[in-house]
N, CA, C and O atoms as a DFTB+ gen file, in Angstrom:
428 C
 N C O
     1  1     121.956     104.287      92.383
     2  2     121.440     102.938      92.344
     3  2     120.153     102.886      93.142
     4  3     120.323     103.234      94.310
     5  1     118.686     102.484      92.773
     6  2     117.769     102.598      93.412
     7  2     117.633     101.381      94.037
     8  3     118.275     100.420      93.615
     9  1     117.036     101.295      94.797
    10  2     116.652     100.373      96.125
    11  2     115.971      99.700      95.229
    12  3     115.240     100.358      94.488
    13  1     116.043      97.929      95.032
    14  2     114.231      97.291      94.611
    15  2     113.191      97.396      95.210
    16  3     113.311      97.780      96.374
    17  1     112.335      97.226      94.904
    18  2     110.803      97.192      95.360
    19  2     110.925      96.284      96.457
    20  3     110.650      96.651      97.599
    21  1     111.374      94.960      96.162
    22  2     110.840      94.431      97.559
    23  2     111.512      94.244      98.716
    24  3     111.219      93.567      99.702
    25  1     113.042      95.355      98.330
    26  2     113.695      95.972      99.418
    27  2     112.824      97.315     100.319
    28  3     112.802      97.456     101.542
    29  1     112.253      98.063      99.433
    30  2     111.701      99.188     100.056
    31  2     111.033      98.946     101.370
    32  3     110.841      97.817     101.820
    33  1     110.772      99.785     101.821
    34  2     110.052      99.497     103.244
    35  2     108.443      99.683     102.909
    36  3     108.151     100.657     102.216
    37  1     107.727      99.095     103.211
    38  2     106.274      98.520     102.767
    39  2     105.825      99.134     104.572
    40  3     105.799      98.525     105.642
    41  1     105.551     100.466     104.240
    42  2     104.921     101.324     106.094
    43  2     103.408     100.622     105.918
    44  3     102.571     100.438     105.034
    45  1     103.578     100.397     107.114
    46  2     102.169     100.489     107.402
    47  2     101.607     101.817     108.019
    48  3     102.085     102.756     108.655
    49  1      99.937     101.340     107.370
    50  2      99.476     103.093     108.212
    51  2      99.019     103.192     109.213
    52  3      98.473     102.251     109.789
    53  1      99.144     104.606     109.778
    54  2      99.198     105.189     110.538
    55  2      98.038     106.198     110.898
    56  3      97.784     106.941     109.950
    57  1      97.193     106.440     112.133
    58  2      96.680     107.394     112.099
    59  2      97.408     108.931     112.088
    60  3      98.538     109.287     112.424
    61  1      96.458     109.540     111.648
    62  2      96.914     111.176     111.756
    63  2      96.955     111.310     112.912
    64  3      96.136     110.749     113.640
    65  1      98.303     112.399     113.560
    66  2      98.703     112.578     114.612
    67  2      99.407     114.547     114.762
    68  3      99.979     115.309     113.982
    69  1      99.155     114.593     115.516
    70  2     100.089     116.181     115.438
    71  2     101.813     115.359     115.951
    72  3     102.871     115.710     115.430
    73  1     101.738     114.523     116.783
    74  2     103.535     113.906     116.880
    75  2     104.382     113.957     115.832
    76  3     103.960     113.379     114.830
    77  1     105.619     114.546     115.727
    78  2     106.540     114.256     114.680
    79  2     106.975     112.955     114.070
    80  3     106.765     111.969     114.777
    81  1     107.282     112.843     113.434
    82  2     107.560     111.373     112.548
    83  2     108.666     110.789     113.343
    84  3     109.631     111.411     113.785
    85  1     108.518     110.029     113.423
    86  2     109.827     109.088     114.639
    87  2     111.195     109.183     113.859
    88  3     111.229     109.067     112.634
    89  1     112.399     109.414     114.679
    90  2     113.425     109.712     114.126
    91  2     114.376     109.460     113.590
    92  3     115.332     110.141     113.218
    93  1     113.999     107.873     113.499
    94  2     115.321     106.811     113.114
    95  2     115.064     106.633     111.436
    96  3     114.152     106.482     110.623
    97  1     116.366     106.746     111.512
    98  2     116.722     106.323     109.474
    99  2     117.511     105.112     109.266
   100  3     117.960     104.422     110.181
   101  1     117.661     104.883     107.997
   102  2     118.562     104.075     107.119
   103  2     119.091     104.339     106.416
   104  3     118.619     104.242     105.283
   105  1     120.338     104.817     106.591
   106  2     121.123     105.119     105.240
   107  2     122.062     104.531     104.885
   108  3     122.802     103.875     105.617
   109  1     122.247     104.793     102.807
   110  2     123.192     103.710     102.025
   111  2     124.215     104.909     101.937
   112  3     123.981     106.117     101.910
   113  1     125.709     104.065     101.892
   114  2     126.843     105.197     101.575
   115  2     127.414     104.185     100.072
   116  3     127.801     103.042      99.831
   117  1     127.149     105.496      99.341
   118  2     127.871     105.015      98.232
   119  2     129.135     105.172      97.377
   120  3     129.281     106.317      96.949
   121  1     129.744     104.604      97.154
   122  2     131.145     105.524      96.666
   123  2     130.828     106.127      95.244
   124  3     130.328     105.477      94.326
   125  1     131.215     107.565      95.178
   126  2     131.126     108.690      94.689
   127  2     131.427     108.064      92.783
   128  3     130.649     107.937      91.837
   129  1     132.647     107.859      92.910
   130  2     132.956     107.220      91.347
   131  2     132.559     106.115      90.744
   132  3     132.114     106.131      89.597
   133  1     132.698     104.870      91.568
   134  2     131.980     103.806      90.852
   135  2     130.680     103.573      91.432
   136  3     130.108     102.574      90.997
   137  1     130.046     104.276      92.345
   138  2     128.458     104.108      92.585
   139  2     128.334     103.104      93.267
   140  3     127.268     102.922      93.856
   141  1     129.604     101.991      93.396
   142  2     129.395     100.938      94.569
   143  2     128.758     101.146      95.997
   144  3     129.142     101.999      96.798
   145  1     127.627     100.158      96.225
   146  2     127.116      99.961      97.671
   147  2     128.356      99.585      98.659
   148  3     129.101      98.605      98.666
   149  1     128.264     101.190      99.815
   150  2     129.712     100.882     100.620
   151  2     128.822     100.012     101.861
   152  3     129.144      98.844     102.084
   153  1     128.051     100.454     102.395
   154  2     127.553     100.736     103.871
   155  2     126.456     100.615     104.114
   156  3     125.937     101.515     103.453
   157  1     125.637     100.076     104.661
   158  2     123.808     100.602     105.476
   159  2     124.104     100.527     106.577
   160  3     124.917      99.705     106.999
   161  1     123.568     101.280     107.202
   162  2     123.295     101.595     108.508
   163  2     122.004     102.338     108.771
   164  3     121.324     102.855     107.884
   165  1     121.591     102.355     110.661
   166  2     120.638     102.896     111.003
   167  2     121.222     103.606     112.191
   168  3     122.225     103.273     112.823
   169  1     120.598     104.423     112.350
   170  2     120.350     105.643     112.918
   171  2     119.547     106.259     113.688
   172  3     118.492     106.375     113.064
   173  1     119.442     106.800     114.876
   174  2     118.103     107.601     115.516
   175  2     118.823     109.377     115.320
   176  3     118.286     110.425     115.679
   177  1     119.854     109.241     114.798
   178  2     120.720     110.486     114.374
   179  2     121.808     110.939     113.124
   180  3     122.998     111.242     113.212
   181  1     121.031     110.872     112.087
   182  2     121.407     111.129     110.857
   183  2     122.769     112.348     110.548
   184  3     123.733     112.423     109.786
   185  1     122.221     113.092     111.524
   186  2     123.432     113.774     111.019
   187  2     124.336     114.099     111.677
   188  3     125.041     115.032     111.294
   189  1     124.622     113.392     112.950
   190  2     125.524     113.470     113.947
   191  2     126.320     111.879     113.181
   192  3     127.450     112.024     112.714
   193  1     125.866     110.900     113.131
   194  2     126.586     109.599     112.308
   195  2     127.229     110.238     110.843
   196  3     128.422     109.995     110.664
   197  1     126.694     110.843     110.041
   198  2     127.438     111.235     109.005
   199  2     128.568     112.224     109.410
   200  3     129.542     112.378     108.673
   201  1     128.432     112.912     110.619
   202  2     129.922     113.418     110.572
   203  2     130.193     112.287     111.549
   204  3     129.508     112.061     110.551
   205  1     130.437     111.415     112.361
   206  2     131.049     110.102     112.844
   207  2     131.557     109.735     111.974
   208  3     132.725     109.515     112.294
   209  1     131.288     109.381     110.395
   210  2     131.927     108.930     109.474
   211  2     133.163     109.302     109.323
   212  3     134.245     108.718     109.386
   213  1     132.764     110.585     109.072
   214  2     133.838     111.880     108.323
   215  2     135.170     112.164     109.298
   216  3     136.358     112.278     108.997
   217  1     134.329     112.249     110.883
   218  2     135.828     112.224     112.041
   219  2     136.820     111.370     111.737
   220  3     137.968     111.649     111.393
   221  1     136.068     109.778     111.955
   222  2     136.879     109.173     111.891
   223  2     137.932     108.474     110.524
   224  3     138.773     107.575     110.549
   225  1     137.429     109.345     109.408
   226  2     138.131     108.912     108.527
   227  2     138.184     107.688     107.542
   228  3     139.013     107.211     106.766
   229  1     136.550     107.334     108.056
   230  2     136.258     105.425     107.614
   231  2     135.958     106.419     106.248
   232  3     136.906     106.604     105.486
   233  1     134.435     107.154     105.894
   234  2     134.643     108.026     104.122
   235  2     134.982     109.167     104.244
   236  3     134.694     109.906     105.186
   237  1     135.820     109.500     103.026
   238  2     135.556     111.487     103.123
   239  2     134.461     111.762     102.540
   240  3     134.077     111.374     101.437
   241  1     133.972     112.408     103.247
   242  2     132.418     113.003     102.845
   243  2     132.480     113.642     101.240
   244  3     131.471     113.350     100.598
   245  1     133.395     114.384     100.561
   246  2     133.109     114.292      99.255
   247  2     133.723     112.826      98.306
   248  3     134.117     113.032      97.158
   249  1     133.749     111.795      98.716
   250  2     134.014     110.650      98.226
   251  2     132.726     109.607      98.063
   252  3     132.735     108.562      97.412
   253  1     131.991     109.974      98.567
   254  2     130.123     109.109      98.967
   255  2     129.318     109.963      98.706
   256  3     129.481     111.166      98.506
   257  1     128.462     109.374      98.704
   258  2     127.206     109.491      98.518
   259  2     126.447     108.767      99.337
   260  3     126.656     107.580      99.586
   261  1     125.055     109.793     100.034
   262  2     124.380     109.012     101.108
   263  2     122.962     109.118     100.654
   264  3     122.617     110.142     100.064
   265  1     122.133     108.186     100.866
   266  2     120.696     108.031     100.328
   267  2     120.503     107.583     101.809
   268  3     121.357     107.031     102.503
   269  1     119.027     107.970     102.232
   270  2     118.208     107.589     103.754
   271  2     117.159     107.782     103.480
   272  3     116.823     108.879     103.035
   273  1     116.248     106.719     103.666
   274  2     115.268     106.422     104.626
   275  2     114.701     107.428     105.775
   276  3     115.558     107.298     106.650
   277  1     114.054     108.054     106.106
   278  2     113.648     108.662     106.977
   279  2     112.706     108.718     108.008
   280  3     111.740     108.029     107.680
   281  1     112.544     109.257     109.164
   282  2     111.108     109.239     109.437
   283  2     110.566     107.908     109.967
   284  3     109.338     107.947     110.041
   285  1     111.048     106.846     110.324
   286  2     111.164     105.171     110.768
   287  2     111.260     105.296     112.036
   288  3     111.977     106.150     112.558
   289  1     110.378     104.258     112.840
   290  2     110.174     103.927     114.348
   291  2     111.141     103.163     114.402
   292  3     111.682     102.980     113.312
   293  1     111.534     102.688     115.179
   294  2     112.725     101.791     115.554
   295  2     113.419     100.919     115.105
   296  3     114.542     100.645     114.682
   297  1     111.630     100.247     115.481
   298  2     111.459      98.621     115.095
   299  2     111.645      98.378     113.209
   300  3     112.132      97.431     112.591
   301  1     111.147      99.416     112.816
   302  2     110.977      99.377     110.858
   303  2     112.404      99.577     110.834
   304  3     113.018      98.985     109.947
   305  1     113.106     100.366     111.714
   306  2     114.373     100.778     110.616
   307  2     115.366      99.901     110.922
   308  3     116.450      99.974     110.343
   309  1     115.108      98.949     111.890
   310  2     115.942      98.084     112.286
   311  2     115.791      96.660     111.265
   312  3     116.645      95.865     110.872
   313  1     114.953      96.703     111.138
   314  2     114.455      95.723     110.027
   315  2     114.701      95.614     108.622
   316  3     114.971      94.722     107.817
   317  1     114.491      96.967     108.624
   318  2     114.702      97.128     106.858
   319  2     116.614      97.151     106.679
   320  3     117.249      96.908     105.653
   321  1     117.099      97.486     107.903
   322  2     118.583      97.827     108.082
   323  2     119.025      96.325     107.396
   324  3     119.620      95.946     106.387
   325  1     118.295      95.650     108.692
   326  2     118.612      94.321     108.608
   327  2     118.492      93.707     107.106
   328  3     119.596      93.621     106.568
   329  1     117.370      93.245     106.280
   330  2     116.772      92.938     105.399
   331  2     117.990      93.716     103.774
   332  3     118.301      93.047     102.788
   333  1     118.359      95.036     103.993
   334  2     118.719      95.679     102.866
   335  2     120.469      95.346     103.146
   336  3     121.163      95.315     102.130
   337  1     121.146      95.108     104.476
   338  2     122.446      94.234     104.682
   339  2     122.510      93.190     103.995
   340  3     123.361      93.080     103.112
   341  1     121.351      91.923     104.352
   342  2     121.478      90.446     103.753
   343  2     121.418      90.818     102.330
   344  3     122.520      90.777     101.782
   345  1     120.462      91.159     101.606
   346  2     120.452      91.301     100.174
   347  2     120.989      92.138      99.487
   348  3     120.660      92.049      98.304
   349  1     122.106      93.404      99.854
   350  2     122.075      94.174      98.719
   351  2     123.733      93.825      98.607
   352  3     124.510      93.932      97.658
   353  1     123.935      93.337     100.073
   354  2     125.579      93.216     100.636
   355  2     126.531      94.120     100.226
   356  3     127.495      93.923      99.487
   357  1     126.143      95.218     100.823
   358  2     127.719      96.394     101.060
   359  2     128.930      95.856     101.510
   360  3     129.243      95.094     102.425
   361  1     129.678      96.602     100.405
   362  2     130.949      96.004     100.776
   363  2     131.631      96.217     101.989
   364  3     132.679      95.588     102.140
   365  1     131.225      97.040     102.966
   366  2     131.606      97.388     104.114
   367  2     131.321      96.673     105.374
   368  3     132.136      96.641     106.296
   369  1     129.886      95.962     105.425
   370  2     128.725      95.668     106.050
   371  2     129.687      93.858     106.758
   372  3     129.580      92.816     106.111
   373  1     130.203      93.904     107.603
   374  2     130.449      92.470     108.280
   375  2     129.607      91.833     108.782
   376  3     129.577      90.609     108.650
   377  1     128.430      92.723     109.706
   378  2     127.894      92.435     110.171
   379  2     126.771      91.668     109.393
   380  3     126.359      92.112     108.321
   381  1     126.101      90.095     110.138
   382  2     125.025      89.790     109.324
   383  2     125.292      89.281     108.060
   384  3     124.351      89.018     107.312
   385  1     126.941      89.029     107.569
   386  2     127.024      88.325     106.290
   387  2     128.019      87.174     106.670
   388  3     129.120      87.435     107.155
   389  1     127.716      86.255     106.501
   390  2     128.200      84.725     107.195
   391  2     129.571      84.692     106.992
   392  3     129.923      84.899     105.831
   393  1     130.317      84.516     107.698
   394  2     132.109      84.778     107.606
   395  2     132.308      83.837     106.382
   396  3     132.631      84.593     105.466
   397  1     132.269      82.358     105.840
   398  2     132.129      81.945     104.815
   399  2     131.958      83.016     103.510
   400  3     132.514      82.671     102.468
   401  1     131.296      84.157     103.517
   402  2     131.146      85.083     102.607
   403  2     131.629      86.429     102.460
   404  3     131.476      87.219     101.529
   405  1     132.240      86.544     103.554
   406  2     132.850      87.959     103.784
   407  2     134.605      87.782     102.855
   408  3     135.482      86.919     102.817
   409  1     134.432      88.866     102.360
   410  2     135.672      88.858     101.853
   411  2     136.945      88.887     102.481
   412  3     136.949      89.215     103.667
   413  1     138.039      88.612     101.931
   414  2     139.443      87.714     103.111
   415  2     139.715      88.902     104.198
   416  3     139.997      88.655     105.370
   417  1     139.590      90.276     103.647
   418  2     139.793      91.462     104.125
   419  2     139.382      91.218     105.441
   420  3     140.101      91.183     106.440
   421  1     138.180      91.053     105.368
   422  2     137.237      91.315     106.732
   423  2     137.568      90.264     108.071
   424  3     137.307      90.525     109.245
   425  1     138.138      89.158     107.614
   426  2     138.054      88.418     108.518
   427  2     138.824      87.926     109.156
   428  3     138.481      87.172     110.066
């Protein structure tokens, strides 16, 4: 499932730098069979959170699918985190979706 356009993150530029690209991501977890949006989240550690997932047993890692964002300063990935929660609404995601709308599960 691709992200819309005016979900994407719209970077602003940047000068050229020898610094590495800042380290925080966004990633979507998707479930494997029906392609449903589970999850967004952000990250300053991509692949230490995807096995957090997997420890604790919230997905099995061959059950999802993960798409990220990469390469995001803080402030962007916190934003776009934010922004791609309200509108795309993972079914997982409590956070940021008005208890009025959360399904009975959650609340």
């Amino acid at each position: 499932m691709a992200i819309p356009p005016k979900l994407a993150l719209q970077r602003m530029s940047r000068p050229m730098s020898s610094l590495p690209p800042p380290p925080w991501s966004v990633y979507r977890i998707y479930d494997q069979r029906t392609d449903e949006l589970l999850y967004v989240g952000c990250t300053n550690n991509l692949k230490r959170r995807k096995r957090e997932h997997h420890d604790n047993y919230i997905y099995r890692l061959d059950a999802v699918r993960y798409e990220a964002d990469q390469g995001l300063g803080e402030f962007e990935a916190l934003r776009l985190e934010r922004v791609q929660i309200r509108e795309l609404r993972p079914r997982d995601n409590q956070r940021l979706v008005p208890k009025r709308d959360r399904p009975e599960w959650l609340t």
